[in-house]
BADRENLO-10170 format. One record per residue: residue in three letters; x, y, z of N, C-alpha, C, O in turn. Coordinates in steps of 0.1 Angstrom, whole numbers, plus 2048, in hexadecimal, padded with zeros to 3 digits. Layout:
BEGIN
ALAXYZXYZXYZXYZ;...
//
This chain:
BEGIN
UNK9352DE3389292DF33F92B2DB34E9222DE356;UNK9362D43529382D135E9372DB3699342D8374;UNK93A2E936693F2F136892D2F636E92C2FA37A;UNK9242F43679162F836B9112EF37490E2E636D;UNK90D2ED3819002E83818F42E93838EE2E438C;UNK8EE2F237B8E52FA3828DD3003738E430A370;UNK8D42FE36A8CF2FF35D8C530935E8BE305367;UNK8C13153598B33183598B131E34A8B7326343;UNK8A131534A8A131B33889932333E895320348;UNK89633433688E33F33689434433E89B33E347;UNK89335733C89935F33E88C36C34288C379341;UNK88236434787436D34A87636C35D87F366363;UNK86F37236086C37236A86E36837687236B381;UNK86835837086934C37687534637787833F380;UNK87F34A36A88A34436689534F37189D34B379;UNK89435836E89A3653768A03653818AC366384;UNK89436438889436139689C35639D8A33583A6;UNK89934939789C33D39A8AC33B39B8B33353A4;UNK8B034338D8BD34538B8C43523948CF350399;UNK8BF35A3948C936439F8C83643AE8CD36D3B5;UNK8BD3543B68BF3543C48C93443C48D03403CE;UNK8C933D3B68D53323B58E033D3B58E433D3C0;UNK8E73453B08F134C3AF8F83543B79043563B8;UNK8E935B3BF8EE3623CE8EF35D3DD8F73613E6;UNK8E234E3DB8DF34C3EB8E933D3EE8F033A3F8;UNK8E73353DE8F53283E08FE32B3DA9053213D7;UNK90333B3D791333A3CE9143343C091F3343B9;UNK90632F3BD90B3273B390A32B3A390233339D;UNK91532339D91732838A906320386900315387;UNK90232D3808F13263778F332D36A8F2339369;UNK8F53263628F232534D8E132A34E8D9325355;UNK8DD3363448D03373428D033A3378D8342332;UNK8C233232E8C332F3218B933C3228B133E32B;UNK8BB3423188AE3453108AC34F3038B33582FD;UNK89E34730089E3482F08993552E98973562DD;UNK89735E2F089936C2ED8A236E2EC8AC3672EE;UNK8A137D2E68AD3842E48B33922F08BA39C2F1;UNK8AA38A2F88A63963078A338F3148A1383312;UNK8A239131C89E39032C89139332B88C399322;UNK88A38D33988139533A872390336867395339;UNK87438432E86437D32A85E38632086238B316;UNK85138732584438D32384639F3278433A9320;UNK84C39F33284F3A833A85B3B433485E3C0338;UNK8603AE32B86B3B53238693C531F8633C7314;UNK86D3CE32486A3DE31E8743E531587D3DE311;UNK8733F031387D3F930C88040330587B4052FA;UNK88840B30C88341C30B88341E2F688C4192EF;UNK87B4242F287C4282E48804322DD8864392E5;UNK8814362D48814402CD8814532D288945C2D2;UNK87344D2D786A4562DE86F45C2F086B4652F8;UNK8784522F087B4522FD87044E30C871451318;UNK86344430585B43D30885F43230D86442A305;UNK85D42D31A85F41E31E85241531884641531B;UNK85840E30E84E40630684C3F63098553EF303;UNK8433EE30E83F3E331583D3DA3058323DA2FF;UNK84B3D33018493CC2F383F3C32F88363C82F3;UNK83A3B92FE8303AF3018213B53078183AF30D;UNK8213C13058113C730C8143C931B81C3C1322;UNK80D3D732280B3D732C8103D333A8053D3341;UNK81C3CF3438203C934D8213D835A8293E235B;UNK8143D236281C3D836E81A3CF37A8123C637A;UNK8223D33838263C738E81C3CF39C8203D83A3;UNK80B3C539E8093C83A68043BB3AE8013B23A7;UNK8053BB3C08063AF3C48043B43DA8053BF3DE;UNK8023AA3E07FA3B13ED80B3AA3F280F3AC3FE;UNK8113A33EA81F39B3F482B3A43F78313A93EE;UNK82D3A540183A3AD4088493A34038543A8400;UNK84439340484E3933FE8553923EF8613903ED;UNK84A3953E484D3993D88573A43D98623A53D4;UNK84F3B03E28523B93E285F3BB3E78673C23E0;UNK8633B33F68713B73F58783B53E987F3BE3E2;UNK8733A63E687E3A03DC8823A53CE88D3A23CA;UNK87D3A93C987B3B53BA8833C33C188B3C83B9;UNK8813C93CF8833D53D18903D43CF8963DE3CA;UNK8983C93D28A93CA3D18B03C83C28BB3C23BF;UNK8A83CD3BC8AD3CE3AC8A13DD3A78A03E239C;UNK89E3DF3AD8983EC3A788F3F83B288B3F73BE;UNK8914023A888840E3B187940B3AA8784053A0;UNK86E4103B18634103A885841E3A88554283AF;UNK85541A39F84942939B83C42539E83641C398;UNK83942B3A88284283AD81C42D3A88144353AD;UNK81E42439881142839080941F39680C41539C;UNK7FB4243927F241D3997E441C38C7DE426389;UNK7E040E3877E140837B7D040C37D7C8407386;UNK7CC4153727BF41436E7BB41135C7C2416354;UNK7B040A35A7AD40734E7A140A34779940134B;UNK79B41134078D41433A78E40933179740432B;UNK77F4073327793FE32477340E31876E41831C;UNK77540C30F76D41B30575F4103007604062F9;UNK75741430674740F30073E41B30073C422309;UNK73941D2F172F4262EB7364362F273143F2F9;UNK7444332EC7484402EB74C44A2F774F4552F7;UNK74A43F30375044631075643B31675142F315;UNK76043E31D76D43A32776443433275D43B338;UNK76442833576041D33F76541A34976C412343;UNK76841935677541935B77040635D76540235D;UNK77940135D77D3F335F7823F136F7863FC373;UNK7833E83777753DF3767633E93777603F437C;UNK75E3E23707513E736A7493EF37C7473E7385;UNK7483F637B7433F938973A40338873440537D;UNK73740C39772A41539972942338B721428384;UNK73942538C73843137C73142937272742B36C;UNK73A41D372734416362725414360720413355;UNK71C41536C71541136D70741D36D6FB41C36C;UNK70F42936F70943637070D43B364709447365;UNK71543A35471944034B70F43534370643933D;UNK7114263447094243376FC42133F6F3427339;UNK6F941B3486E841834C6E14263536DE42435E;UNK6DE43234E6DA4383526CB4393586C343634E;UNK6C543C3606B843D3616B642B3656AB426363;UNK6C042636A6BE4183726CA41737C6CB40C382;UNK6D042037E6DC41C3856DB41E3976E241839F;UNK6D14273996CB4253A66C64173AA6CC4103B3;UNK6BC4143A46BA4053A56C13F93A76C03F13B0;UNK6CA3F939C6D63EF3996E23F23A66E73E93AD;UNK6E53FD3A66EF3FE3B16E73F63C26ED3EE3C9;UNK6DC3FA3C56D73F73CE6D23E73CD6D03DF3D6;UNK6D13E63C26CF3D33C56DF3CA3C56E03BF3CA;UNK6E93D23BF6F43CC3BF6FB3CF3CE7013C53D3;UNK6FB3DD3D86FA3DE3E56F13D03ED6F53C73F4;UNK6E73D33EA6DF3C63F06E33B83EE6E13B03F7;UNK6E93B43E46EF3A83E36FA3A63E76FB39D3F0;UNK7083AE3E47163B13E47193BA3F37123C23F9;UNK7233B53F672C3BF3FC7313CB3F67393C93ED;UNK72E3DA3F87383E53F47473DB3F274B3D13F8;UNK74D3E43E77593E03E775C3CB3E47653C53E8;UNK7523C73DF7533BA3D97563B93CC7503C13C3;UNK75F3B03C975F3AD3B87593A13B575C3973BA;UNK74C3A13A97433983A774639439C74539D393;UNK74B38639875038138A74238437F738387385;UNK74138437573438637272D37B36A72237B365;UNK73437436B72C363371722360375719359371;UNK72636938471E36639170C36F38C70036C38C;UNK71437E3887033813836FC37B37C6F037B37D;UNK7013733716F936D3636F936236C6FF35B364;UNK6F635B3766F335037F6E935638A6E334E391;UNK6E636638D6DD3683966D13643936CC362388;UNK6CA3633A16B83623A56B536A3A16A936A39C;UNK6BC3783A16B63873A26B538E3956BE395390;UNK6A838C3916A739237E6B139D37C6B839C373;UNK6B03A93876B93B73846C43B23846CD3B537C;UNK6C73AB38E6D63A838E6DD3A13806E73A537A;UNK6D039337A6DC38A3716D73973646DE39535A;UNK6CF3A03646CD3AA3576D83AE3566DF3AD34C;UNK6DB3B73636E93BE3646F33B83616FD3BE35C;UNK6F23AC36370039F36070039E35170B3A134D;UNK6F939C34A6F339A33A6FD3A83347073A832D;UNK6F33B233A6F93C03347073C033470C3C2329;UNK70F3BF33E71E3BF33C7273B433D7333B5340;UNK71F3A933C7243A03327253A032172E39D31A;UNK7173A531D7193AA30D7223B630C7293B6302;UNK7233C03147283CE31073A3CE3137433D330C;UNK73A3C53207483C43287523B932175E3BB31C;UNK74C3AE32174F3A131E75039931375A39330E;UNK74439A31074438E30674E38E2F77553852F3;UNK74B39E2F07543A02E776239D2EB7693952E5;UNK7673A52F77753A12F677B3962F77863932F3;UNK7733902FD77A38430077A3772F478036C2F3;UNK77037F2EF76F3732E07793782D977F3702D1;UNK77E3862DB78A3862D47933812D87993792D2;UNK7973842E67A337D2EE7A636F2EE7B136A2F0;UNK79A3682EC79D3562ED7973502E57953442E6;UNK7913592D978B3512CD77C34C2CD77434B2C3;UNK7793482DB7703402DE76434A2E37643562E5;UNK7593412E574C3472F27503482FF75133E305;UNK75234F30375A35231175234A31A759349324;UNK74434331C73C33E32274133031F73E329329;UNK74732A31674F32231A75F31F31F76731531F;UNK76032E32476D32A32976D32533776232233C;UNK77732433E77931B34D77032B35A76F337357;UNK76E32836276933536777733837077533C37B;UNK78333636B78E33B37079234A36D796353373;UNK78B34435778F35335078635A35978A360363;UNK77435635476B35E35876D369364769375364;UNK77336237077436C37C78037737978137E384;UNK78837B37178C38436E78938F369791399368;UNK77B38F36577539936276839F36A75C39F365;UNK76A3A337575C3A83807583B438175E3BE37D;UNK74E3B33867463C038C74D3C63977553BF39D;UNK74B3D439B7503D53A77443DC3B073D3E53AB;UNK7433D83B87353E23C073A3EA3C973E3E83D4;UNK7383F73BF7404013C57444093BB7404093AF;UNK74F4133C275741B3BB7674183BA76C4143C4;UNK76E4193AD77A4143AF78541E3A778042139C;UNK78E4233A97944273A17A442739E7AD43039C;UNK7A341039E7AB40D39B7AC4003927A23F9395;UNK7B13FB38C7AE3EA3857AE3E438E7A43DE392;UNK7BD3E23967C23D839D7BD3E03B07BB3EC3B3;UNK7BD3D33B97B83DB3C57C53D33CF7C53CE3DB;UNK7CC3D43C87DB3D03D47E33DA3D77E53E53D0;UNK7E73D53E57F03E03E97FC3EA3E47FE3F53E6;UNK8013E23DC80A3E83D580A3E63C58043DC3C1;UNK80E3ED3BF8073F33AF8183FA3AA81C4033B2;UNK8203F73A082B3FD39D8313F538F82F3EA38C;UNK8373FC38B8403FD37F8513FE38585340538F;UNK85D3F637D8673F938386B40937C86A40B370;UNK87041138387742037E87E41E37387F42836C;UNK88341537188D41836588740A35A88C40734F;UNK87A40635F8743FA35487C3E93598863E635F;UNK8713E23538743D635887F3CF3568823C635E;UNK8873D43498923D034289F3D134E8A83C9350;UNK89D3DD3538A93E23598AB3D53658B53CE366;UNK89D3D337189C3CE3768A03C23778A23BE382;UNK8A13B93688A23AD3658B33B13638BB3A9367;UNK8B63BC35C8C03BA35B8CC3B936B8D73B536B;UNK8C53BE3758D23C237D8CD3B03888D63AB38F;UNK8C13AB3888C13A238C8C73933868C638938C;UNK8CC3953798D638B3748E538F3718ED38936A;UNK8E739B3798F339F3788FA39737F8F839C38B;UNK90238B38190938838F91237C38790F37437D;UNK91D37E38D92A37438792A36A386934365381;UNK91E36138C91935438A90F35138490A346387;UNK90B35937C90035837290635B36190B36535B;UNK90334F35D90A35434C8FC34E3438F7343342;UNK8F735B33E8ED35E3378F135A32C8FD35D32A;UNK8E735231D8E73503118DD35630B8D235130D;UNK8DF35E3038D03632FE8CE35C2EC8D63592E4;UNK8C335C2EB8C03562DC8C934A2D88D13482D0;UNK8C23422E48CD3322E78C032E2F08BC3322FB;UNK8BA3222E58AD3182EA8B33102F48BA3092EE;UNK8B430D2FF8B73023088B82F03048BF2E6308;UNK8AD2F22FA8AA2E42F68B62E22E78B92D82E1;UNK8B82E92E78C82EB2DE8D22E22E28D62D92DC;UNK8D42E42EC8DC2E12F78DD2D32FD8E62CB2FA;UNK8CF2D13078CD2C730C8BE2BD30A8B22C030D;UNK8C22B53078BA2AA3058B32A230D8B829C316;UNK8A72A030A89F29C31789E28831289428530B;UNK8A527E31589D26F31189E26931F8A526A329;UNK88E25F31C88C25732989125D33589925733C;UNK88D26633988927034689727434B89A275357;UNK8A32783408B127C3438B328B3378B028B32B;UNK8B929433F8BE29A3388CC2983308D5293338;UNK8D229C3238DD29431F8E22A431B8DA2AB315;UNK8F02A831D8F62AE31D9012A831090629D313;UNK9072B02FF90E2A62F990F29B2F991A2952F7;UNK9032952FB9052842FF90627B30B90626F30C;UNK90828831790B2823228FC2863308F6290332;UNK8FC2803338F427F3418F628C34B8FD28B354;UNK8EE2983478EE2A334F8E729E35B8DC29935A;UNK8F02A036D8EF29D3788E92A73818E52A438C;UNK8EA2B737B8E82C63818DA2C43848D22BB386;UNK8DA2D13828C62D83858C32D93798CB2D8370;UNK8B72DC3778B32E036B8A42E636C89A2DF36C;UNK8A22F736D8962FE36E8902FE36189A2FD359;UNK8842FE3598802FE34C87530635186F30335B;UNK87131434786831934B86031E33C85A328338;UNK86531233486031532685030D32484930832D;UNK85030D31E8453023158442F531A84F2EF319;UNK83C2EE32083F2DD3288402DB31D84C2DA319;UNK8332DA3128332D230883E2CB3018432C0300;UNK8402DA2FA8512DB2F385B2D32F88632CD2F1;UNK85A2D43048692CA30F8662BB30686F2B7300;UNK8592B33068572AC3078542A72F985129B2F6;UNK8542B12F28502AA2E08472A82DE8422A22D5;UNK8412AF2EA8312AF2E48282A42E18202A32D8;UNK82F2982EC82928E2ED81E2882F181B27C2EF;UNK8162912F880B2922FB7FE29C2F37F229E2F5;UNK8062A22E98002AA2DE8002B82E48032BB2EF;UNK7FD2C32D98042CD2DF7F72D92E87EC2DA2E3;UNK7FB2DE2F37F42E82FE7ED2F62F37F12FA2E8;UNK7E62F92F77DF30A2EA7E03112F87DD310304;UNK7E731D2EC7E732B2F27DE3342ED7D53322E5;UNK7E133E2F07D834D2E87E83542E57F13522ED;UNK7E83592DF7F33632DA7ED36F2DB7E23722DE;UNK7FA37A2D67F638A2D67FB38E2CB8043872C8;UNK7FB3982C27FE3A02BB8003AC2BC7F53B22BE;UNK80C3B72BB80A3C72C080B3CE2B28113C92A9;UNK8053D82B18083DE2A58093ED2AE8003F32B3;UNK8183F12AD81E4002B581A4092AC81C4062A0;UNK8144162B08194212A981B42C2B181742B2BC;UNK8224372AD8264422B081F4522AF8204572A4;UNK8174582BA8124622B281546B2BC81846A2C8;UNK8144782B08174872B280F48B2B88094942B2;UNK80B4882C47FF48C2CD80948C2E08114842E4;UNK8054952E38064942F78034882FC80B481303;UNK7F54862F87EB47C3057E04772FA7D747F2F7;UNK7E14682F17D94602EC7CB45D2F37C145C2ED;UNK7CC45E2FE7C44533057C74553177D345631C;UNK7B84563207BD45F32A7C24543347C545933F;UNK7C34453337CA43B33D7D24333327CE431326;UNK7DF42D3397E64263327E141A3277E741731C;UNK7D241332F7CE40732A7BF40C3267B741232E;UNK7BB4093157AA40B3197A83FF30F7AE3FD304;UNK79E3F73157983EE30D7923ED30878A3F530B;UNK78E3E52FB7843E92EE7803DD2EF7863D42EC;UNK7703DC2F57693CE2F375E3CD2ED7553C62F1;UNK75E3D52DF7543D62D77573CC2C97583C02CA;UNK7593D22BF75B3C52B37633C92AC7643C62A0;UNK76D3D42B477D3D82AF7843CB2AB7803C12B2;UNK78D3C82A37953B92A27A03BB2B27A33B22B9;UNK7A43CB2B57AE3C82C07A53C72CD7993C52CB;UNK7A93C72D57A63C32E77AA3CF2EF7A33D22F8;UNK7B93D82E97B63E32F47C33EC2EB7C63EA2DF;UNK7C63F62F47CA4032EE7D84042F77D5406303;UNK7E34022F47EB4073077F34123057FD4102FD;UNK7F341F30B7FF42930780442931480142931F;UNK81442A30A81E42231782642F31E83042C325;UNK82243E31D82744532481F44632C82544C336;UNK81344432E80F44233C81543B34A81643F356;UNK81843234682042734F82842E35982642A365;UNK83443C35483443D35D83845035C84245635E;UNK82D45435882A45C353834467351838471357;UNK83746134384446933B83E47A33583347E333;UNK84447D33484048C33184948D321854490321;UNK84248A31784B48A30C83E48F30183348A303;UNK8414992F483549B2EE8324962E082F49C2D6;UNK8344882E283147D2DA82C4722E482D4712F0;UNK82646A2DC81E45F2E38214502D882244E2CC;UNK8224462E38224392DA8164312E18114342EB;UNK8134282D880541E2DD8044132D780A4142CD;UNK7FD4062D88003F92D47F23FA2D27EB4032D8;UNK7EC3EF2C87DD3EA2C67E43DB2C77EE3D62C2;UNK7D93D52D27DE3C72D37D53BA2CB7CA3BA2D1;UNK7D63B52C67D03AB2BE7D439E2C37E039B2C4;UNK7C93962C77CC3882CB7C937F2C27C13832BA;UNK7CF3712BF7CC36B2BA7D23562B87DE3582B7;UNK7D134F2B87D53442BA7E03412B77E53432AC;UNK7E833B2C37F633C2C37FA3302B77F23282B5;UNK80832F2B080B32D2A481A32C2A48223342A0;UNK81B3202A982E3202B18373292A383D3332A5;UNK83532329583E32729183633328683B33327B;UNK82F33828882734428282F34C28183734C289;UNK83135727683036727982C36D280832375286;UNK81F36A28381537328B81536829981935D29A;UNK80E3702A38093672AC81335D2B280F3532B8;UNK82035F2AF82A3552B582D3502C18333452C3;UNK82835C2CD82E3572DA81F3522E48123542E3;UNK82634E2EB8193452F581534F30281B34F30D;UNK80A3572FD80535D30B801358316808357320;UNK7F33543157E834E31B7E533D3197E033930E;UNK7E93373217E232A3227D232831C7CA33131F;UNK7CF31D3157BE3203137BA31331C7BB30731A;UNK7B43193267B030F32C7A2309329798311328;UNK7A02FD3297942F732979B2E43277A62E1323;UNK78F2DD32D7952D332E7992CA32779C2C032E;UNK79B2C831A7A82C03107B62C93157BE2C331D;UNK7B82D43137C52DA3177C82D53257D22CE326;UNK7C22D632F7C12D133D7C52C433C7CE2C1344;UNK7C12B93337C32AD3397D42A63307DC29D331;UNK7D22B43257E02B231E7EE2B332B7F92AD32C;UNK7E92BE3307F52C53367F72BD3438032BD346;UNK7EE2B534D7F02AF3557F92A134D80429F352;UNK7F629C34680229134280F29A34081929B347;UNK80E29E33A81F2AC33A8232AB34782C2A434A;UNK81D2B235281C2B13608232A436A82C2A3372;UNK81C29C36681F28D36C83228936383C286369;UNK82F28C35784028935184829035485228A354;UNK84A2A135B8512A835F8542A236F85F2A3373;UNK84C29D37584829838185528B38585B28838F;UNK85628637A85B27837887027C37087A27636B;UNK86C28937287E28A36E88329237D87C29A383;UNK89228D38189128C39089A29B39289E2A039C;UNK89C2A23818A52AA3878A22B537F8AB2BC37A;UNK8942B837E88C2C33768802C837F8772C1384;UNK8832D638087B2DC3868752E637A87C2EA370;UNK8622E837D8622F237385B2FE37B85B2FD388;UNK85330B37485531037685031F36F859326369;UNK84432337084132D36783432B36182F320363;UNK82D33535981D33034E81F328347816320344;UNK82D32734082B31F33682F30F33A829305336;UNK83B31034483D30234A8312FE35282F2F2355;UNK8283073578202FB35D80F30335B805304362;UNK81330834E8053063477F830F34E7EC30C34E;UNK7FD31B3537F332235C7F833035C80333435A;UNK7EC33935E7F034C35C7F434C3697ED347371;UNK7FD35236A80335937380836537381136836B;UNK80237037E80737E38181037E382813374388;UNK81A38838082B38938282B388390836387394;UNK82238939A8283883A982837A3AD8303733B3;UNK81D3773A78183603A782535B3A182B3513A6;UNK82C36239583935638F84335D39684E359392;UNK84536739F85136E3A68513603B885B35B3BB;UNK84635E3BD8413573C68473493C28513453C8;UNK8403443B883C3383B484E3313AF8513253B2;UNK85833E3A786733B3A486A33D3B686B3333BC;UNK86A3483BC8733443CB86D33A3D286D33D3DE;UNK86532D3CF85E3233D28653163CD86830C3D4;UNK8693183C08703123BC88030E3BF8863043BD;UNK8833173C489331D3C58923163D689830B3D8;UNK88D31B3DD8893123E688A3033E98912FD3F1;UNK8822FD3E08862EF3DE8942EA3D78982DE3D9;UNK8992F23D08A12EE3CE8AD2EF3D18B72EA3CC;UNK8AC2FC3E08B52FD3EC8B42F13F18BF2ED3F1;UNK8AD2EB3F58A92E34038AE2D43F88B62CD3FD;UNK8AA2D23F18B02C23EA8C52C63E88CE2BD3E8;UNK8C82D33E68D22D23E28DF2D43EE8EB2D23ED;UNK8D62D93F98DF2DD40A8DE2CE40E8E82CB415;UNK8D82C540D8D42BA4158E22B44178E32AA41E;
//
């Protein structure tokens, strides 16, 4: 181990990164653990059968307003400028997501003159309104309107997605799901919107290609090295290196402060003898379906093949050592989880040669551009402590 100093557990995004600007920008040898059997995180793809690029963890595309994500991804890949739209299916017609002026002219008919002009009156054109904010208005039309697609938009799915009454969740979740006043005919409203050309796998693969990076796959970190009284121990001995962790706080720690709740996912793939399933890659089901959404993955980057594959996704409470439900999506935030994870926080804080690093190390969703940012943030500091 002498030979390393430089540790990074995970092989996602956070972990990725951290490790291929230690290998290019300080020359240096970095060990990366990880306990897949792949690269790649959540983010992991791979062409099928079908000759379909298939997204094993649900859905990933990389959209973000930062030039410098953008350089920084561009030097490991070309990209396909899809540009990400999602229907909700309510009462048998295609919704476009975020809920806006169509949605509002397909199901509220014979009110949507009204409603559109009181939501102009209140809103800016081109505003996204959490729908929070309506079920809190002065303005009867407005919190009605809020009511209506919060029952129709919201409430079902999300009781699927997190188990709970979504009205008690943090209004972190809540603002992810808005109105838009206006016309949109896109999910996301950032400048740039893209898939890598050859899939995310490739990407991951040519940015851990480099002669000072020695990857372990389906090799837990914690196998390895040992965490007592705020030291990591290497065979018994006093590891002196770096050490990135971008797994589980908890887990590092034995779960000494009891363990963080996730939401998990479930995919159930099938393959059908059809062109075109479904006319956008993503459509959501937030009616009293058990799944949450629908995703056909030749859309992505629109393969021309005359078969079709598609996932139904099913959420449900994560279950470290489950069959089902095994991996850690979504953080559940509300405040026991919050006050658990800040002591995690404070003990990571207190080991002098551990950086973390990622949703799961520090307990928060993050968009692939936030943990692309957030890892060359990292790498950063740990330029600057190790040039000194």
């Amino acid at each position: 181990m002498n030979e390393y100093k430089f540790i990074v557990a995970g092989a996602g995004f956070s972990g990725a990164v951290v490790a291929e600007r230690i290998a290019n920008i300080l020359n240096e040898k970095v060990l990366v653990y990880e306990k897949r059997e792949h690269t790649g995180g959540n983010a992991y793809d791979y062409l099928n059968e079908n000759g379909i690029y298939v997204h094993k963890y649900g859905p990933h595309i990389l959209h973000t307003d930062s030039q410098d994500v953008i350089n920084y991804l561009s030097q490991f890949t070309e990209w396909y400028g899809y540009r990400h739209k999602v229907f909700a299916k309510i009462d048998n017609s295609y919704i476009p997501l975020p809920f806006d002026f169509k949605g509002v002219e397909i199901l509220l008919k014979g009110k949507e003159k009204r409603l559109k002009k009181a939501l102009l009156n209140r809103y800016k054109e081109g505003e996204k309104v959490p729908v929070y904010k309506l079920l809190e208005s002065q303005d009867s039309d407005l919190r009605e309107f809020g009511e209506f697609v919060f029952e129709k938009i919201f409430l079902h799915y999300s009781k699927k997605q997190w188990g709970v009454n979504p009205l008690t969740l943090s209004k972190e979740v809540l603002k992810r799901v808005p109105v838009y006043i206006g016309y949109t005919d896109s999910y996301f409203d950032n400048k740039f919107q893209g898939i890598p050309a050859k899939g995310f796998s490739s990407l991951f693969e040519k940015m851990l290609n480099n002669k000072n990076i020695k990857l372990m796959l389906k090799k837990d970190f914690r196998e390895d090295f040992k965490l007592r009284e705020r030291k990591f121990y290497y065979k018994g001995k006093v590891f002196e290196g770096i050490i990135v962790y971008t797994g589980e706080i908890d887990y590092l720690f034995d779960f000494k402060y009891g363990k963080l709740s996730y939401r998990s996912l479930r995919f159930d793939f099938e393959d059908i003898s059809t062109e075109e399933f479904q006319p956008v890659a993503v459509v959501n089901y937030p009616g009293k379906e058990k799944f949450t959404r629908i995703t056909e993955y030749k859309h992505f980057l629109n393969q021309k093949v005359k078969i079709t594959t598609i996932s139904k996704e099913y959420p449900g409470e994560y279950k470290r050592d489950g069959a089902d439900f095994n991996i850690p999506y979504y953080p559940f935030f509300d405040k026991k989880n919050e006050e658990i994870y800040l002591k995690y926080k404070k003990e990571a804080s207190l080991v002098k040669n551990l950086f973390t690093a990622g949703r799961l190390a520090e307990y928060k969703y993050y968009n692939m551009d936030n943990a692309v940012l957030r890892a060359l943030k990292v790498f950063e500091e740990i330029k600057r402590i190790t040039q000194k």
